[in-house]
C-alpha positions in Angstrom: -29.6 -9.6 -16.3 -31.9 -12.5 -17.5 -29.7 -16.0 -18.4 -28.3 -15.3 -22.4 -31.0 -17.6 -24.7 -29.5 -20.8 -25.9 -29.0 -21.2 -29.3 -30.7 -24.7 -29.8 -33.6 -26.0 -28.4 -35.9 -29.0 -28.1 -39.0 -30.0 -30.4 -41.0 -32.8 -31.4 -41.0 -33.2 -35.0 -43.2 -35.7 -37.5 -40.3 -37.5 -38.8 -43.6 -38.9 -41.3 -46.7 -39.6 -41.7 -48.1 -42.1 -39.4 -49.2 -43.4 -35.5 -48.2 -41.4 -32.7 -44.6 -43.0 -32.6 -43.7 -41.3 -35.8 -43.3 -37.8 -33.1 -39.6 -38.0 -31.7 -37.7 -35.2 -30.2 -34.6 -33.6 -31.8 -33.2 -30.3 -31.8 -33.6 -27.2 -33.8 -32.3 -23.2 -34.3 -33.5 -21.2 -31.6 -35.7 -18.7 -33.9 -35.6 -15.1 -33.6 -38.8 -13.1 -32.7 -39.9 -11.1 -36.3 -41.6 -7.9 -36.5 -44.7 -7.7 -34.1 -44.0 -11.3 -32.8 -42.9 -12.6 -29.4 -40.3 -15.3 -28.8 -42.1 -17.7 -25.8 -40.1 -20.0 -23.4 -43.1 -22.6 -23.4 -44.1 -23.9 -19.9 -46.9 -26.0 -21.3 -48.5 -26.8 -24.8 -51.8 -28.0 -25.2 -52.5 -31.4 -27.2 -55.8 -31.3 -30.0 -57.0 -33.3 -32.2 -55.9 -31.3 -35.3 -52.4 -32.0 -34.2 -53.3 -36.1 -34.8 -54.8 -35.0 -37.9 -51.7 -33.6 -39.0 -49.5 -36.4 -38.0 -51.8 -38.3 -40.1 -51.3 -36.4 -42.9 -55.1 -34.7 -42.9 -54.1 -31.1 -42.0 -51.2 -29.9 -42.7 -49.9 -26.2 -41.8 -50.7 -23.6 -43.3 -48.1 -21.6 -45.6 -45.9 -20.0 -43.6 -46.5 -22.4 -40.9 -43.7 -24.0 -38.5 -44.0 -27.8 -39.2 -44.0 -28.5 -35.4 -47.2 -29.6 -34.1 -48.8 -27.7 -30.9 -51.1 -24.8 -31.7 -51.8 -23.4 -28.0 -49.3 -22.3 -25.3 -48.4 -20.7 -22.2 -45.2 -19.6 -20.9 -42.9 -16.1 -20.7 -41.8 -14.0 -23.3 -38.1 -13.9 -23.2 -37.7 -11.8 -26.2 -39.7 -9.2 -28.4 -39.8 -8.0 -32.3 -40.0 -5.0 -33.3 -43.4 -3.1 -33.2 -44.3 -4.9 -30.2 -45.7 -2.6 -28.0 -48.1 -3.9 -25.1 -45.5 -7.1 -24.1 -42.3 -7.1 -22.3 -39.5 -9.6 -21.4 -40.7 -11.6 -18.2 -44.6 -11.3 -19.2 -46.5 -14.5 -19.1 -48.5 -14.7 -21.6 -51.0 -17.9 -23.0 -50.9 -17.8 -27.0 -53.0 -19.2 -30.0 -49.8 -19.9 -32.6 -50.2 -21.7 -35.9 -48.0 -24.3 -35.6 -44.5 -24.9 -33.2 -45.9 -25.4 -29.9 -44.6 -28.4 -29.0 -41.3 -27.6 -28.1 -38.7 -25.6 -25.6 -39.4 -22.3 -27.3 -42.4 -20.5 -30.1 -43.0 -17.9 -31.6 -46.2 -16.4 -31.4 -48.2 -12.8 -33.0 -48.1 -10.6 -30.4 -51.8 -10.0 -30.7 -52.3 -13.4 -30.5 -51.4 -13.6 -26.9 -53.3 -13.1 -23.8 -52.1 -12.6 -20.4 -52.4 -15.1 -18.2 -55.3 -15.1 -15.7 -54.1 -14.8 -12.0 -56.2 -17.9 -11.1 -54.9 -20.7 -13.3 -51.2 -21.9 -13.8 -49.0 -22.0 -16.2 -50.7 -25.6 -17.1 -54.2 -24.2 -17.0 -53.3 -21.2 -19.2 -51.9 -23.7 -21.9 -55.3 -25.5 -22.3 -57.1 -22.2 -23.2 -56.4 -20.6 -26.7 -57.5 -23.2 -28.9 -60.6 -24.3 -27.3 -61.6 -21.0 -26.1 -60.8 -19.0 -29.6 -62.4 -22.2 -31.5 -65.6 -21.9 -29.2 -65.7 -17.8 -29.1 -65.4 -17.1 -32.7 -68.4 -20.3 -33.8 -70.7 -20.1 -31.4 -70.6 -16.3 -30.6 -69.7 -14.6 -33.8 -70.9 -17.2 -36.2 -73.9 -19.1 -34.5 -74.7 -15.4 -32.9 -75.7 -17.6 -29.4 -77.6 -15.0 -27.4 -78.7 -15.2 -23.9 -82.1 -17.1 -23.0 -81.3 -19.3 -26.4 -81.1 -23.0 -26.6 -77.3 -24.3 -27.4 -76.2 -27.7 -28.0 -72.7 -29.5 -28.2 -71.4 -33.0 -29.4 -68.3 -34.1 -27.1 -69.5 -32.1 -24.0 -66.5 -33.4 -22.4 -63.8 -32.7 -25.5 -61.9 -29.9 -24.6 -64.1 -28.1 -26.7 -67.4 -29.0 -25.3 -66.2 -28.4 -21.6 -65.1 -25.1 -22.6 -68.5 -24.0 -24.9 -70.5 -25.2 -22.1 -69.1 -23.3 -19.4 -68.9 -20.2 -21.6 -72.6 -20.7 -23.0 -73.8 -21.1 -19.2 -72.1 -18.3 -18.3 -73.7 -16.0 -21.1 -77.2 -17.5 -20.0 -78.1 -19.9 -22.6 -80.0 -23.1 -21.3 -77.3 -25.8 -22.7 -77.3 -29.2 -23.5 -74.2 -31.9 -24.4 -74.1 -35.5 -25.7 -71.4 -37.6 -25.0 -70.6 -41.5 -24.2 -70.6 -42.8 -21.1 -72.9 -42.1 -17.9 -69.9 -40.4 -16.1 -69.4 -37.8 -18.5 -72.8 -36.9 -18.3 -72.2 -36.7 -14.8 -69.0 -34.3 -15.7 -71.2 -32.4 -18.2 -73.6 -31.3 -15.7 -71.3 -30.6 -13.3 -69.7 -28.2 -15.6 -73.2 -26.7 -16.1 -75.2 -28.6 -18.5 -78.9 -28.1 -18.1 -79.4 -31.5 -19.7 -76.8 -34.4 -20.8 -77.4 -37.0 -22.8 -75.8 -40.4 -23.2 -75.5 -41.0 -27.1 -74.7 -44.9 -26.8 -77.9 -45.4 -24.8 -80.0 -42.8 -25.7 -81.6 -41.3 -28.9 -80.5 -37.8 -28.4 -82.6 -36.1 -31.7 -85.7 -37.5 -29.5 -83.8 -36.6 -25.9 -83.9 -32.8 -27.2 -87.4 -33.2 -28.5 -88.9 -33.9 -25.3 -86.4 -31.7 -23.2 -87.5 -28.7 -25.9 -91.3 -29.3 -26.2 -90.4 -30.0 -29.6 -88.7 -26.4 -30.6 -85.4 -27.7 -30.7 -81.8 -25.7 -30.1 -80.9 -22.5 -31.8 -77.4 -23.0 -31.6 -75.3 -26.2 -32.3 -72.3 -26.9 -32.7 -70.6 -30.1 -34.0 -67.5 -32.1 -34.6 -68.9 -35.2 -35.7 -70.8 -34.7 -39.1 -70.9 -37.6 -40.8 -74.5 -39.3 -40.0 -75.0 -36.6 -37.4 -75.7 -33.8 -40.0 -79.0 -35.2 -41.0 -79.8 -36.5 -37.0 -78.8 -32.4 -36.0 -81.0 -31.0 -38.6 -84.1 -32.5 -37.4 -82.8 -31.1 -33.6 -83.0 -27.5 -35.1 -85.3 -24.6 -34.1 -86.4 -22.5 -36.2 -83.7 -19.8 -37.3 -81.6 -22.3 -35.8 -77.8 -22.3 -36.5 -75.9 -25.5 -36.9 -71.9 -24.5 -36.7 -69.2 -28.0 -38.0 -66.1 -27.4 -36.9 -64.7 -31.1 -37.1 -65.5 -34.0 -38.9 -65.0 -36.9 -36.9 -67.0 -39.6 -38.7 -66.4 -38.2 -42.0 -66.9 -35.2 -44.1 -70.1 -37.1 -46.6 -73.5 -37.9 -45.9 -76.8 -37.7 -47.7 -78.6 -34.9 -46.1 -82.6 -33.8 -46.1 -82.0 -30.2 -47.0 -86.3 -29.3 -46.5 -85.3 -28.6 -43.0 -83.0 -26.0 -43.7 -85.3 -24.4 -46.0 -88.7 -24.8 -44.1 -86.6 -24.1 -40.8 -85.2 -21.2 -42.2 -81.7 -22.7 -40.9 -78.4 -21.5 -41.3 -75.5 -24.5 -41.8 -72.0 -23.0 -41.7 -68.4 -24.1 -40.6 -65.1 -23.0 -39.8 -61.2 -23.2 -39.2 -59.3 -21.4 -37.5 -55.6 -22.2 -38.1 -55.4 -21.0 -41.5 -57.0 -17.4 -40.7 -54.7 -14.5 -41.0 -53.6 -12.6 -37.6 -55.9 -10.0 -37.6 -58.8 -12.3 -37.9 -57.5 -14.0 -34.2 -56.3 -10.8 -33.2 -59.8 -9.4 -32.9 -60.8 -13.1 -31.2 -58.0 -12.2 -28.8 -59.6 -9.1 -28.0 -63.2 -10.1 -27.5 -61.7 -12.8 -25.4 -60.0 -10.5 -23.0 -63.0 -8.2 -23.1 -66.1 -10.9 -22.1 -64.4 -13.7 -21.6 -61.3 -13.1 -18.9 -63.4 -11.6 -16.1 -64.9 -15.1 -15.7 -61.0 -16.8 -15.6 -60.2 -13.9 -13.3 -63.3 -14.9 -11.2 -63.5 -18.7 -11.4 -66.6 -18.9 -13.3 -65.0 -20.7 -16.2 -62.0 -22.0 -16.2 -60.5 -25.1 -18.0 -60.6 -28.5 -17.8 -56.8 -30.1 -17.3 -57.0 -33.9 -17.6 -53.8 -35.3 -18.1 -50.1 -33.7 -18.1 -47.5 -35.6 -20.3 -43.8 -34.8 -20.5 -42.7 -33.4 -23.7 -40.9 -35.6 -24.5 -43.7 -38.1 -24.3 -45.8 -36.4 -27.3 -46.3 -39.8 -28.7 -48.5 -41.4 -25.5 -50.4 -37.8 -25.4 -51.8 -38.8 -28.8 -52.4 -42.3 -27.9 -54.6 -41.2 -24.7 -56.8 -38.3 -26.8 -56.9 -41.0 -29.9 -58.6 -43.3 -27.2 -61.3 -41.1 -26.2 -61.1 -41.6 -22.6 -60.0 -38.3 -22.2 -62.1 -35.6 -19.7 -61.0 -32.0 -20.7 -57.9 -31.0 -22.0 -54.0 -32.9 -22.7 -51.0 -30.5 -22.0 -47.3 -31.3 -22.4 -45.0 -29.6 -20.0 -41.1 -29.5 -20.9 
């Protein structure tokens, strides 16, 4: 018989808005898995910078939501709802959730989740669903990257940008990342960048140029905005698709639009959190499909950085605030 579940359990709340100190632990209700949900005993929870913006304030959950931050994890299912179907008590699972991750136990869709790949930990597993969903759904559903095509990504070596390079390598696009320092250009190529580009040192609009022969990328996608839009418009190919998903130095800028229109460009953006479950559901399948025979293999696989405590939420988002990060943040209870 598996240990009875306790009826509390640990979680890091926002106890307000504010720094990274405002996250302290305290206890909550066990919740009870609903109708087609799962009830995880998290091993790990992954760390993302929408989680700072909504201890800041900038994001907060959607309707519906838990108001614990944490929007990826891994673990085993120690209980089921009903209409779950595929999922059993002692599975292990990794899970996309909208909100409650950081904490003992979450609640996740059941559709949401994805078995774990054989290859990767517990800790591994964690650091997939929100960069790999994120990355899946914008630059192979909405930017439509196809093999032989040019893709490009700001913050190669974000948890983001290590995950849509390996994934756009592996699909065969030629791919290029910018980032900030000499040694994560290093890391970039290493993770399979054809070309990376130091942005503090280097004018990348004129790096691609030459790089390109002057046709520029079909497929970008950015976290930046701010002054970038105008600097990625003028990287664009023609038919070129330029994807925001973030908008790190601000959501306003004056933009040239003449290269959308003589580029015949298409400028779109997304976010995930708030979609409804079918919406990931259907991520969650197309992941397991294309994407989970390279996990199985070891042809992708994440990029762990750093492992806080749970209870140490608070210096998690001080080290991804600093930037210094390489990969992804997880918090293990």
């Amino acid at each position: 018989m598996p240990d009875p579940l306790p009826q509390k359990m640990r979680v890091i709340e926002i106890t307000e808005v504010g720094e990274p100190e405002v996250l302290k632990p305290t206890e909550r209700p066990l919740p009870e898995a609903g109708r087609a949900e799962v009830l995880i005993r998290v091993a790990a929870a992954g760390v993302n910078r929408p989680d700072i913006m909504q201890r800041k304030g900038l994001y907060p959950p959607p309707p519906g939501a838990s108001d614990i931050p944490g929007l990826e994890i891994a673990g085993t299912i120690v209980a089921t709802g009903d209409g779950v179907t595929r999922w059993k008590v002692g599975d292990k699972v990794c899970a996309l959730v909208t909100g409650g991750g950081y904490a003992d136990y979450c609640l996740a869709p059941a559709k949401s989740c994805l078995p774990v790949p054989d290859a990767l930990t517990l800790e591994q597993a964690a650091a997939l669903p929100e960069t790999f969903f994120t990355v899946w759904s914008n630059v192979f559903d909405r930017g439509q990257l196809k093999k032989g095509e040019t893709f490009l990504v700001h913050g190669g070596t974000s948890g983001i940008g290590t995950t849509a390079i390996q994934l756009a390598k592996a699909f065969g696009a030629t791919v290029i990342a910018t980032c900030g320092t000499d040694d994560k250009c290093t890391v970039c190529r290493d993770l399979g960048a054809d070309l990376a580009i130091n942005y503090r040192t280097q004018d990348f609009v004129e790096e691609v140029k030459k790089f390109t022969d002057g046709r520029g990328v079909d497929v970008l996608l950015d976290m930046v905005a701010g002054d970038y839009v105008d600097r990625n418009l003028k990287m664009m190919a023609e038919d070129g698709r330029l994807v925001m998903i973030a908008v790190q130095k601000g959501p306003k800028t004056e933009v040239n639009v003449l290269p959308i229109m003589l580029k015949r460009l298409t400028f779109t953006g997304s976010t995930l959190r708030a979609r409804d479950n079918s919406f990931k559901a259907d991520i969650a399948a197309n992941l397991e499909k294309n994407v989970w025979p390279f996990l199985e293999a070891g042809t992708v696989k994440p990029l762990l950085n750093r492992t806080f405590s749970l209870d140490n939420a608070d210096k998690a988002h001080d080290f991804l605030e600093s930037g210094d990060n390489v990969g992804k943040i997880v918090l293990t209870p």
